[in-house]
C-alpha positions as a printed NumPy array, in Angstrom:
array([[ 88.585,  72.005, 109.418],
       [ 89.441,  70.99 , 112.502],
       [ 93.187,  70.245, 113.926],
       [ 93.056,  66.155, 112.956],
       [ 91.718,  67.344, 109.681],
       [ 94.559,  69.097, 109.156],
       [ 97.065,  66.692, 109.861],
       [ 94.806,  63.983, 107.735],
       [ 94.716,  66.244, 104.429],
       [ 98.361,  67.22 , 104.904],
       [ 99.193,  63.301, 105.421],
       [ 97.439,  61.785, 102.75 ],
       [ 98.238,  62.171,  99.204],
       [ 97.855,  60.091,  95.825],
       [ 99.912,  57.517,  96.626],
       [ 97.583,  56.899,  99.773],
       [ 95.216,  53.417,  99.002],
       [ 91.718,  54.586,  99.104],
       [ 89.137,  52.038,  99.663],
       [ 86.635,  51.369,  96.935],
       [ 83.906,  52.174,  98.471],
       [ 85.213,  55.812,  99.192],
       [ 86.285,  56.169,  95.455],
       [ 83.12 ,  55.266,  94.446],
       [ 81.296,  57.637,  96.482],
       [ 83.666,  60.659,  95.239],
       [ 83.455,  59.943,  91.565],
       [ 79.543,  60.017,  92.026],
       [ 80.084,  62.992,  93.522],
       [ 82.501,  65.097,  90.988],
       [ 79.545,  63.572,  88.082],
       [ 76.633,  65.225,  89.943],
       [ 78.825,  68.182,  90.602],
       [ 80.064,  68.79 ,  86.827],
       [ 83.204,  70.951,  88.189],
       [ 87.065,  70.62 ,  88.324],
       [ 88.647,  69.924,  91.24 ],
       [ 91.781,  69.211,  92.082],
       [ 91.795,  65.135,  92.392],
       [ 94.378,  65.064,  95.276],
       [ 92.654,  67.847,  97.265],
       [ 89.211,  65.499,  97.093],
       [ 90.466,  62.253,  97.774],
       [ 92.5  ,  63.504, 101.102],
       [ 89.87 ,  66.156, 101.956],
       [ 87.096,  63.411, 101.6  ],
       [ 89.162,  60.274, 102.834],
       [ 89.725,  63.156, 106.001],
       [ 86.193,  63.249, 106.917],
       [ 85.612,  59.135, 106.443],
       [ 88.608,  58.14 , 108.502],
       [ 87.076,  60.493, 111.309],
       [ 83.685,  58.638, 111.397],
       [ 85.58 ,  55.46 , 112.398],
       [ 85.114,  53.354, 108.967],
       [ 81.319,  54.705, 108.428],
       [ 80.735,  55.218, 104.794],
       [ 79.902,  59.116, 104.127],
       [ 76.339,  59.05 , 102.667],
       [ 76.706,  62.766, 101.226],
       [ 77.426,  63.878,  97.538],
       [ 78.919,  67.263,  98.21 ],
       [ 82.448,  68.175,  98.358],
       [ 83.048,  71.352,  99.58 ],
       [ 86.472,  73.593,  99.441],
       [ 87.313,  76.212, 101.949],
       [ 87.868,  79.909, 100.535],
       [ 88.743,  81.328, 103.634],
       [ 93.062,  81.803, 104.723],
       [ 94.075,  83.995, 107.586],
       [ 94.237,  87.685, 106.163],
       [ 97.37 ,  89.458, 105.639],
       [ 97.94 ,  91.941, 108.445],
       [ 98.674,  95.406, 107.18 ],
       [100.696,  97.623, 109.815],
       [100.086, 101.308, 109.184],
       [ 98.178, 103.15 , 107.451],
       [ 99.072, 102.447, 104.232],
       [ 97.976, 104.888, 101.445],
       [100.177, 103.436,  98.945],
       [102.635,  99.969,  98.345],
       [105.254,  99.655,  96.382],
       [104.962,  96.894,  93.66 ],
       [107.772,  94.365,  93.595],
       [109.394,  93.24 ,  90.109],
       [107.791,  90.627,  90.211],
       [104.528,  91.497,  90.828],
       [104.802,  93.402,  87.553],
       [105.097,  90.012,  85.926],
       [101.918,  89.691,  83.525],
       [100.826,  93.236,  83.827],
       [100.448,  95.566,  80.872],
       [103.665,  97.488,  80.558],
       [103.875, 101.445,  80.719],
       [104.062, 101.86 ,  76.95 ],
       [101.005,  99.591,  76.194],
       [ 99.428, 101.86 ,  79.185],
       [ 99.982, 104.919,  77.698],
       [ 98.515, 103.718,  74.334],
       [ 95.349, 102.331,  75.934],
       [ 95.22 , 105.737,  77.933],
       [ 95.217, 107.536,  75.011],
       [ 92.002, 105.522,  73.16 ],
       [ 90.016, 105.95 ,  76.239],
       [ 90.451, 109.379,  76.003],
       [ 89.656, 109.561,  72.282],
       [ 86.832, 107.724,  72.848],
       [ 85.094, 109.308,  75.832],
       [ 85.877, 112.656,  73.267],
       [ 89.351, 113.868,  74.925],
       [ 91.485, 113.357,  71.819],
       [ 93.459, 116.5  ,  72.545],
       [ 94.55 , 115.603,  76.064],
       [ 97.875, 115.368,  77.391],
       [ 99.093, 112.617,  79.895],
       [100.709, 114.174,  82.648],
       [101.433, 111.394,  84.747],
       [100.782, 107.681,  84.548],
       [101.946, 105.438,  87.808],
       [100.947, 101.742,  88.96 ],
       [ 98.436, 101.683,  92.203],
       [ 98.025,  98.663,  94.693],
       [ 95.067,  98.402,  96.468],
       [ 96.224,  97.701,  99.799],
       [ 93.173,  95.892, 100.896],
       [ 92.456,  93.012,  98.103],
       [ 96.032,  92.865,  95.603],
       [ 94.446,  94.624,  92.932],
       [ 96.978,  97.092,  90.598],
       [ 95.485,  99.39 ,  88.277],
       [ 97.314, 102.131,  86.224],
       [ 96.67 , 105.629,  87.216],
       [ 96.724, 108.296,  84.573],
       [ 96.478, 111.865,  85.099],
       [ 96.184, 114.183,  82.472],
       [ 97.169, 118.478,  82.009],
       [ 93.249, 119.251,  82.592],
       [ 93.192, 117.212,  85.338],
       [ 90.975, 114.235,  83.843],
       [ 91.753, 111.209,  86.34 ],
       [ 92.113, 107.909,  84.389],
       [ 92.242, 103.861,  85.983],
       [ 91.815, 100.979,  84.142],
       [ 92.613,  96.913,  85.499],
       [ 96.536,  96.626,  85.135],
       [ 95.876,  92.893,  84.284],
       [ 94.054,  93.694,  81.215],
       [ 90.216,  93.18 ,  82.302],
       [ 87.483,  95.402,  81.84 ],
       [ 87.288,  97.71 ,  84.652],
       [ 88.056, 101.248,  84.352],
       [ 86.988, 104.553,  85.716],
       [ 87.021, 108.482,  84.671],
       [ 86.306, 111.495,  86.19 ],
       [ 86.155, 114.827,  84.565],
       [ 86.446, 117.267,  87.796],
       [ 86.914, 120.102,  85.529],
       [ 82.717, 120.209,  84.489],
       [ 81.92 , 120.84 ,  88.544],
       [ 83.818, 124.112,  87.937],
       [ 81.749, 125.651,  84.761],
       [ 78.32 , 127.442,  85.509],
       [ 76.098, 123.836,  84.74 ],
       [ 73.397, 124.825,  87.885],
       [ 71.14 , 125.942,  85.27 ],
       [ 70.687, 122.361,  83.427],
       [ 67.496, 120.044,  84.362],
       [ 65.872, 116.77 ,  83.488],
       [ 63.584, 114.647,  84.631],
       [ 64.408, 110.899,  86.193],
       [ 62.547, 109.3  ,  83.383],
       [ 64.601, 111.303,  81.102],
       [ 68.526, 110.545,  83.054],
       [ 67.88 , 107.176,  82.821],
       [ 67.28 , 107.433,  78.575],
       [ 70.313, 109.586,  78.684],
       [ 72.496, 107.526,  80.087],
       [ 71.367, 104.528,  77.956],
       [ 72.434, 106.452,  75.079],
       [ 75.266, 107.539,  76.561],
       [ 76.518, 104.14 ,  77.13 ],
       [ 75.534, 102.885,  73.798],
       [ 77.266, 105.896,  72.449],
       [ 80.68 , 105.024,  73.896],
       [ 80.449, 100.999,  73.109],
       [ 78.779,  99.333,  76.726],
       [ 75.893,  96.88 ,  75.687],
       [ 73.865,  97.191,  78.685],
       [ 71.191,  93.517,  78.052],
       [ 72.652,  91.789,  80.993],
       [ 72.87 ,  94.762,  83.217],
       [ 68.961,  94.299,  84.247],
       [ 68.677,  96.368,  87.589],
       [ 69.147, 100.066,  87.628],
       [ 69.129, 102.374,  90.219],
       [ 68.731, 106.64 ,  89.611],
       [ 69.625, 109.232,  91.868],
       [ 70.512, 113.179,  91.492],
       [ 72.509, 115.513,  93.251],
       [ 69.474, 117.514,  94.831],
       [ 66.656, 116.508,  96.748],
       [ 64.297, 118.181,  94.305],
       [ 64.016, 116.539,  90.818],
       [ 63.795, 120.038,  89.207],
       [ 66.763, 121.434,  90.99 ],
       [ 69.159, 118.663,  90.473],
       [ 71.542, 119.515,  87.568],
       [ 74.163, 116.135,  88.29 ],
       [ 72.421, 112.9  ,  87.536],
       [ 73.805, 109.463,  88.722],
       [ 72.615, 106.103,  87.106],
       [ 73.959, 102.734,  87.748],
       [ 73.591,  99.418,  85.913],
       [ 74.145,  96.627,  87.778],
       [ 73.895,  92.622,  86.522],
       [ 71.849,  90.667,  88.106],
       [ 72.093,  86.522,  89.192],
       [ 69.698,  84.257,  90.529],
       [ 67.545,  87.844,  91.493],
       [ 70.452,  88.843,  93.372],
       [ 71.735,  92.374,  92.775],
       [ 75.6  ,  92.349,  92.028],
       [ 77.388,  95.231,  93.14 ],
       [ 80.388,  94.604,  91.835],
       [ 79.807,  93.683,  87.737],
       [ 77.93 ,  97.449,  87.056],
       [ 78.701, 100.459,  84.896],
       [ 77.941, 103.823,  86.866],
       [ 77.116, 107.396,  85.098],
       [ 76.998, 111.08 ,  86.227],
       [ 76.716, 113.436,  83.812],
       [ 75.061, 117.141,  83.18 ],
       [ 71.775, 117.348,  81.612],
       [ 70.99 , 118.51 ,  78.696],
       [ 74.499, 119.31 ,  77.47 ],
       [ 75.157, 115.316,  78.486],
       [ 78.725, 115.488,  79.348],
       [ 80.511, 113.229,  81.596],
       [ 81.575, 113.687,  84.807],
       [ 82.408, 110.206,  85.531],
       [ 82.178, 106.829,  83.938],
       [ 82.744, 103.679,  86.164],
       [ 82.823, 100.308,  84.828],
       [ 83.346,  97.782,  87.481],
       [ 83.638,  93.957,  85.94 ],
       [ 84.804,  91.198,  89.006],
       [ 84.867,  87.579,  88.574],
       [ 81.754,  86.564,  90.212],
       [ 82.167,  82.482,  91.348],
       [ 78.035,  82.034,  91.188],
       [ 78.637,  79.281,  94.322],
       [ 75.893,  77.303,  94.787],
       [ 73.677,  77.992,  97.965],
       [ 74.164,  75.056, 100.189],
       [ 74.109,  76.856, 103.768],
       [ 70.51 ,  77.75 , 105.176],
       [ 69.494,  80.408, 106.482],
       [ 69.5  ,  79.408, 110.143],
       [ 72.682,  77.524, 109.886],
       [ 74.064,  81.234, 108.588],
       [ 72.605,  82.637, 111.369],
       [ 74.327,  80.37 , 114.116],
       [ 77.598,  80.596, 112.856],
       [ 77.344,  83.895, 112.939],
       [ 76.215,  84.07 , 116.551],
       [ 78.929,  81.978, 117.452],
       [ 81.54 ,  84.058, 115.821],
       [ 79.941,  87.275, 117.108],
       [ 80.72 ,  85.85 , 120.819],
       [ 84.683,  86.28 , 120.141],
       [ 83.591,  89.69 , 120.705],
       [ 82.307,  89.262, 124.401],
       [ 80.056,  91.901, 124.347],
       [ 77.695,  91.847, 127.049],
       [ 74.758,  93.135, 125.718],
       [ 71.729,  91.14 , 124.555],
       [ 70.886,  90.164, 121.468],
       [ 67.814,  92.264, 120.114],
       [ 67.476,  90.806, 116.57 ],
       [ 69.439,  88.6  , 114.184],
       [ 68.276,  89.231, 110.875],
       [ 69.224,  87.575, 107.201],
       [ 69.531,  88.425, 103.577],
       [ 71.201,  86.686, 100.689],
       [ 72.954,  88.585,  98.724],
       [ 76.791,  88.889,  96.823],
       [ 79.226,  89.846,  98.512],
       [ 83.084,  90.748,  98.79 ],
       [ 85.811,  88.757, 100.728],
       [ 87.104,  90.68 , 103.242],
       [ 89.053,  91.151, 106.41 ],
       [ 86.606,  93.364, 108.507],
       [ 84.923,  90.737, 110.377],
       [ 88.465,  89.158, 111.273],
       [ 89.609,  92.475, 112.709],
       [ 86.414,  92.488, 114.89 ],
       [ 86.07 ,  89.297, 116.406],
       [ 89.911,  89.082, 116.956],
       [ 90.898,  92.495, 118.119],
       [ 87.619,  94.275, 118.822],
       [ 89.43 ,  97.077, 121.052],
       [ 91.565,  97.936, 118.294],
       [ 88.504,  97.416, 115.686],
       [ 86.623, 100.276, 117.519],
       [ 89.543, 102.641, 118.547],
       [ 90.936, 103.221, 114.885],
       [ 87.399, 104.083, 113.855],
       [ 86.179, 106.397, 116.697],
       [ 89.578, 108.039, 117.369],
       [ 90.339, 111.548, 115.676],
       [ 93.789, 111.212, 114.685],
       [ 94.781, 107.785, 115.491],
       [ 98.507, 107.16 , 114.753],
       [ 99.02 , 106.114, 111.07 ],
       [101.828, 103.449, 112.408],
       [ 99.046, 101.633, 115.004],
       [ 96.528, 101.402, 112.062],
       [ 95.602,  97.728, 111.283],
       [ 94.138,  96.62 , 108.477],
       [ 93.626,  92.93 , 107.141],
       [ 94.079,  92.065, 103.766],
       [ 92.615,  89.456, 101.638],
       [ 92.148,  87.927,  97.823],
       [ 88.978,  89.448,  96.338],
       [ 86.336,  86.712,  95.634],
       [ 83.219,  87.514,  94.421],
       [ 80.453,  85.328,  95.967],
       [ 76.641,  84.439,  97.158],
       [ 76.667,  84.884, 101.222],
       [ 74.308,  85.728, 104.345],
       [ 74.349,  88.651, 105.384],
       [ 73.907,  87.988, 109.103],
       [ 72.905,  91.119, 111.089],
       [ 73.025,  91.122, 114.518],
       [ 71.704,  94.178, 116.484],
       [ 72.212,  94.432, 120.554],
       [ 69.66 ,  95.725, 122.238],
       [ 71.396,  99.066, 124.502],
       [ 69.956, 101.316, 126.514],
       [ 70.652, 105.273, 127.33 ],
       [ 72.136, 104.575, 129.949],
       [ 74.617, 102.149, 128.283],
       [ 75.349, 104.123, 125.609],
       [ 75.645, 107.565, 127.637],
       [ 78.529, 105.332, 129.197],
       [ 82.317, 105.997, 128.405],
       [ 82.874, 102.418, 127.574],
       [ 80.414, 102.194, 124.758],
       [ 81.404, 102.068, 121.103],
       [ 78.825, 102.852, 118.326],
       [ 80.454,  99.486, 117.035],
       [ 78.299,  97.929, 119.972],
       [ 75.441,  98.425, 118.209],
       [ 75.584,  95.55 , 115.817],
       [ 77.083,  93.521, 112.681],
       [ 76.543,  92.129, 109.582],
       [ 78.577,  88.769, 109.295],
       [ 79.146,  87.392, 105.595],
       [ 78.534,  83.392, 105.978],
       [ 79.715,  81.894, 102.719],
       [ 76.656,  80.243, 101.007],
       [ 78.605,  77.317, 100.226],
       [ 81.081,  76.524, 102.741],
       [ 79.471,  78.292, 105.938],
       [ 82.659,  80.367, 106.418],
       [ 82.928,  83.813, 107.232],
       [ 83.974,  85.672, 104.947],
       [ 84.111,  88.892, 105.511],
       [ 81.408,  91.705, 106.805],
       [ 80.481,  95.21 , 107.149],
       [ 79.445,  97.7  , 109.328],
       [ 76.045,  97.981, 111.156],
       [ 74.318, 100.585, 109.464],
       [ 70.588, 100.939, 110.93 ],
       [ 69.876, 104.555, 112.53 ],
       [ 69.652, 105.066, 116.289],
       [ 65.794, 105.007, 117.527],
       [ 65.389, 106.399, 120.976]])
């Protein structure tokens, strides 16, 4: 949205006349759609885009809403915020805590445990509290302060017992964790993709086994709605149990692929980099807002420095913090093609290398992005 769309959607309002013609047009639009929106926000947002054309009709059905604000800047390196009073408004209180600690532990088979400590955390990075239990055996507790379904444990305690000398096959982890989840409650039908791995190269040496369950929409792999397992073979204990359940939006795919690509093109240029382009590759997938690809295109010096630097000063650490929305995007990777010479040179970052954009599916924002992650070929 441009500067004179601005000023249009923060002019208008209901008690603006809208033509017929452009009421028409909306209502046809919020039928086809069959989703609530907020009736002021379309009839300025849409009347906005009409009154630019000069008095031509939009022929379009789709009305689009912008996800992306300007991130929260985070100064320092902040291991830890302090929740405001406020903020604790609608959160399940230490008491109720406590009790739900307690089941958990009952029911993963730690009836006899003691809480040690029990503490709010804020994620500094997307808003999100969760309470933090520890325990006198040193069992590590979390579970969604707001009453959803995500929780974690971890049982460090089993690395320390003799448990080298307990094998299965992969065929075998993934059966055991199926019953291991049924055992404790988790229905796994809609978790339809799973991935197995082990702590050892070798099948027959590995004695930690790691399976993850992940939902799946539209063939798209969701990383963030999964249930993840280790435990020890054969004796089947737990050392960790990860339930991670996000709101996923499901947006509709409305941005093509090369659209996705040029935006992200455009937004890599911020960066003036003055390498050339080598590839620009594409994959749909679901994704995580976030603030990396903000930091990068808006303060790449600083992007790179706080990465590459040993050290670097807690109080010059920036991060940039944003509300967690779960959605379809490109992932736009750009890769630069560098040579020796370039990188043997003492201006070069390993962040020159490349980056994967997130371009919103629906809107064509970005939304976030990661880092470039293919290995060096010589």
């Amino acid at each position: 949205m441009d500067d004179i769309e601005k000023k249009l959607y923060h002019d208008l309002n209901l008690k603006t006349e809208i033509p017929d013609e452009c009421e028409k047009i909306i209502k046809e639009a919020l039928n086809k759609r069959k989703k609530h929106y907020s009736w002021a926000k379309i009839l300025t947002t849409a009347c906005a885009s009409l009154l630019i054309t000069a008095g031509v009709v939009y022929a379009g059905t789709k009305v689009i809403e912008t996800i992306w604000e300007k991130p929260e800047k985070v100064m320092g390196q902040v291991l830890e915020e302090k929740i405001l009073d406020e903020e604790k408004q609608g959160l399940i209180n230490e008491h109720d805590a406590k009790e739900k600690a307690e089941e958990l532990l009952k029911k993963f088979g730690y009836k006899n445990e003691k809480i040690k400590s029990i503490e709010l955390e804020k994620n500094v990075i997307n808003y999100k509290v969760n309470w933090n239990i520890k325990t006198t055996n040193n069992i590590v507790l979390e579970f969604d302060a707001k009453g959803g379904k995500g929780l974690s444990i971890f049982v460090d305690e089993i690395l320390k017992r003799d448990i080298e000398g307990y094998h299965t096959t992969k065929q075998e982890a993934e059966k055991t964790a199926r019953d291991l989840c049924e055992k404790l409650g988790y229905d796994l039908t809609e978790y339809k993709h799973v991935e197995i791995d082990s702590n050892m190269e070798k099948e027959g040496n590995a004695y930690i086994w790691y399976v993850d369950f992940y939902k799946e929409y539209d063939g798209l792999v969701d990383n963030y709605n999964k249930i993840s397992i280790a435990f020890i073979p054969e004796i089947n204990e737990i050392y960790y149990f990860i339930v991670s359940d996000e709101n996923y939006e499901n947006n509709p795919v409305e941005i093509n692929e090369e659209q996705a690509k040029e935006t992200a093109l455009k937004e890599e240029k911020k960066t003036n980099l003055k390498y050339e382009v080598k590839d620009t590759s594409a994959e749909l997938s679901i994704v995580s807002m976030n603030g990396e690809a903000y930091a990068r295109t808006y303060n790449y010096k600083q992007f790179c420095e706080q990465r590459n630097t040993i050290d670097y000063p807690d109080n010059k650490y920036i991060e940039y913090r944003t509300d967690r929305h779960i959605r379809k995007a490109w992932k736009i990777t750009i890769e630069y093609s560098i040579s020796k010479s370039e990188m043997s040179d003492k201006s070069f970052n390993i962040q020159d290398l490349g980056y994967t954009y997130y371009v919103d599916a629906t809107t064509g924002e970005i939304i976030g992005g990661e880092d470039y992650s293919k290995p060096i070929i010589n």
